[in-house]
C-alpha positions in Angstrom: 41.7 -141.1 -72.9 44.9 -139.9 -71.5 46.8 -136.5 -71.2 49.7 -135.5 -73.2 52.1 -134.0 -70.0 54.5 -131.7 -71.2 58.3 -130.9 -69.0 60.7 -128.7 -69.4 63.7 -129.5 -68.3 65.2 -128.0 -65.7 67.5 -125.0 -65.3 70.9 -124.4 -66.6 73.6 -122.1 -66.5 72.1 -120.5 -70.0 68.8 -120.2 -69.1 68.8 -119.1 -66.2 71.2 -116.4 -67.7 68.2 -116.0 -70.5 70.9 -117.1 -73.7 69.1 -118.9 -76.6 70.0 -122.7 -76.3 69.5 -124.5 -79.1 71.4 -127.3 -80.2 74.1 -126.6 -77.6 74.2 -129.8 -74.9 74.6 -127.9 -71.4 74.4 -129.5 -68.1 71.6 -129.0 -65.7 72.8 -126.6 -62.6 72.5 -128.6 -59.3 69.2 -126.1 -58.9 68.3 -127.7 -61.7 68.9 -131.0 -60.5 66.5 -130.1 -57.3 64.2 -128.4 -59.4 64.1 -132.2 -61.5 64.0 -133.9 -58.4 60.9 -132.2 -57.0 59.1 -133.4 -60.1 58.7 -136.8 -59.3 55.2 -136.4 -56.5 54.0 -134.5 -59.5 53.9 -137.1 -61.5 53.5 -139.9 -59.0 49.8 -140.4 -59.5 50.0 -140.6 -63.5 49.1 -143.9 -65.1 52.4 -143.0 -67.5 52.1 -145.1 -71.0 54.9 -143.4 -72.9 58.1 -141.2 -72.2 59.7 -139.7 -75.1 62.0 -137.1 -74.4 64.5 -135.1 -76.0 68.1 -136.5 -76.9 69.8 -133.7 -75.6 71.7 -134.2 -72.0 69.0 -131.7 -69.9 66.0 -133.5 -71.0 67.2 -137.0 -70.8 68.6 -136.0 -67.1 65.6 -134.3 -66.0 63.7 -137.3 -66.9 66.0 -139.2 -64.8 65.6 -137.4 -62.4 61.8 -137.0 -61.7 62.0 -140.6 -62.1 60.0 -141.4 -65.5 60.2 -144.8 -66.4 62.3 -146.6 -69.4 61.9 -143.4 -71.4 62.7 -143.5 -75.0 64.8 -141.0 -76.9 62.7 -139.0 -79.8 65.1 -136.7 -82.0 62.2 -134.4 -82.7 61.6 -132.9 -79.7 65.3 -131.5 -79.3 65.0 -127.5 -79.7 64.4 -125.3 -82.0 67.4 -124.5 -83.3 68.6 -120.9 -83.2 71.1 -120.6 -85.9 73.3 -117.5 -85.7 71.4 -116.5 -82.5 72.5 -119.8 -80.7 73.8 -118.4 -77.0 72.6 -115.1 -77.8 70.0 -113.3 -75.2 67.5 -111.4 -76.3 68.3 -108.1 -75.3 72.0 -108.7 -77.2 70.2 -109.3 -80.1 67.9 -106.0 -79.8 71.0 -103.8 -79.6 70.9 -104.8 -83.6 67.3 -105.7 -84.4 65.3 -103.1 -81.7 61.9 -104.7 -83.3 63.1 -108.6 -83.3 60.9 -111.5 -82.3 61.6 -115.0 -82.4 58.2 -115.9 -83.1 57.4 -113.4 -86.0 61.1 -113.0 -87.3 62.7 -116.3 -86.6 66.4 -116.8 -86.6 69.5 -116.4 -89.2 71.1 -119.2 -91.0 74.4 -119.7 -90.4 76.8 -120.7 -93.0 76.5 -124.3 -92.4 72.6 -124.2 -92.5 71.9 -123.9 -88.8 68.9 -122.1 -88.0 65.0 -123.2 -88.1 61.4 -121.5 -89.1 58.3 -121.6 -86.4 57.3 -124.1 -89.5 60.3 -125.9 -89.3 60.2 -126.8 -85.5 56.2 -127.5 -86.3 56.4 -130.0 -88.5 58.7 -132.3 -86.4 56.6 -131.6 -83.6 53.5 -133.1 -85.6 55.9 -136.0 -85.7 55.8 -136.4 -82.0 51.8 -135.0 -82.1 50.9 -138.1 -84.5 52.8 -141.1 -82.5 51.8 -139.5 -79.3 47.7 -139.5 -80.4 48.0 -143.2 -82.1 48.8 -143.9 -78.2 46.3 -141.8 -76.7 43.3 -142.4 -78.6 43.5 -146.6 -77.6 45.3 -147.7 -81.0 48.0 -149.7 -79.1 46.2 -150.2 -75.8 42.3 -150.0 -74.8 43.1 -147.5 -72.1 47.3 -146.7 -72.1 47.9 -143.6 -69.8 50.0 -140.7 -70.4 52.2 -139.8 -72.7 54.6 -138.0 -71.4 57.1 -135.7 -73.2 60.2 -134.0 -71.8 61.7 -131.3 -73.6 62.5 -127.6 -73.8 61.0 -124.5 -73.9 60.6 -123.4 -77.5 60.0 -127.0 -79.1 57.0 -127.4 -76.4 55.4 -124.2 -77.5 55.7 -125.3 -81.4 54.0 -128.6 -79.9 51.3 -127.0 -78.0 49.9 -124.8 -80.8 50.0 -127.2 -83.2 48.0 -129.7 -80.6 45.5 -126.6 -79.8 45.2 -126.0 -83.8 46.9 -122.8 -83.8 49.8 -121.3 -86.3 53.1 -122.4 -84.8 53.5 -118.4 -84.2 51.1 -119.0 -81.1 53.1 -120.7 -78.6 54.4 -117.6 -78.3 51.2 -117.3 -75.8 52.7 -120.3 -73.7 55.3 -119.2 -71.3 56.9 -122.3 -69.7 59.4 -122.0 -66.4 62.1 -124.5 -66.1 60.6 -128.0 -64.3 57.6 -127.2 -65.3 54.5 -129.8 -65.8 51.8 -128.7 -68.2 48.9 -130.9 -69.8 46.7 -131.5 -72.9 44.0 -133.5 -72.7 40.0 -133.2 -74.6 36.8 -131.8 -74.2 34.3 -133.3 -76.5 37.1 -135.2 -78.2 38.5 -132.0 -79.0 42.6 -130.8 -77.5 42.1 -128.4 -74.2 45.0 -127.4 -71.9 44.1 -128.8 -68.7 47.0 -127.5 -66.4 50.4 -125.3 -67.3 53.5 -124.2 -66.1 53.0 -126.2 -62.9 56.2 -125.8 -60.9 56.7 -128.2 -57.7 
């Protein structure tokens, strides 16, 4: 059976300043352009069978890139979105809330309905978690590869707690660095991390 491999994109001008990106489409820096680059001998020796990767512009050129094949946009991974607090950093938003955390507290709607729950963002990663598996566990091929997905910070977190079985809250124990190459693979046909937060 394959791995699920999980990449974060890499860095840009907000988070590398630590602001909350959400829905917001901003560039890659060209650090993060070499930090995407330097993916590629990462994932050179992968058997890859699917890439599905975020539609927002840092994902998609990430992907590019490391140089994942004919990758295929999937509208669930974008991130989570951070209503109110979209291009806020964290410490901005302790001057208010001293006590705040995004993974216990979430994030204020905006007027317009911006804004998502740690249940929100899980349930359109089990989306991804369910086509990924149909892929992994032979359905479409006897023996496929990797799927890979390539996506953002928050929205892999989600993913990886619900893969592990954990409350969405949890991914708040998986801190991932920009270009980053993680994996989720099985022990006794049961989810284990087998690698995370590699950076080239």
């Amino acid at each position: 059976m394959g791995e699920l491999v999980l990449i974060r994109h890499g860095e840009t001008e907000w988070s590398r300043t630590g602001r909350h990106t959400g829905r917001t489409d901003i560039p890659l820096t060209a650090h993060g352009e070499q930090q995407a680059r330097a993916l590629a001998p990462l994932l050179a020796c992968r058997r890859i069978a699917l890439v599905l990767a975020s539609p927002l512009n840092r994902a998609l050129r990430t992907a590019e890139l490391a140089g994942l094949p004919s990758l295929r946009v999937e509208p669930d991974l974008r991130e989570w979105d951070y209503g109110a607090y979209e291009g806020v950093t964290t410490d901005e938003i302790h001057r208010s809330r001293p006590a705040w955390n995004l993974w216990n507290d979430g994030v204020p709607v905006t007027e317009d309905g911006r804004g998502e729950s740690a249940e929100q963002v899980a349930c359109r990663v089990q989306h991804v978690l369910d086509r990924a598996d149909r892929i992994l566990r032979g359905r479409c091929s006897p023996d496929p590869g990797d799927v890979v997905l390539v996506a953002h910070a928050h929205v892999l977190r989600v993913l990886t707690a619900r893969r592990l079985d954990l409350p969405p809250c949890r991914g708040a124990l998986f801190q991932l660095a920009t270009a980053s190459v993680s994996s989720l693979g099985t022990e006794h046909d049961r989810p284990v991390l087998t690698g995370w937060n590699s950076v080239p």
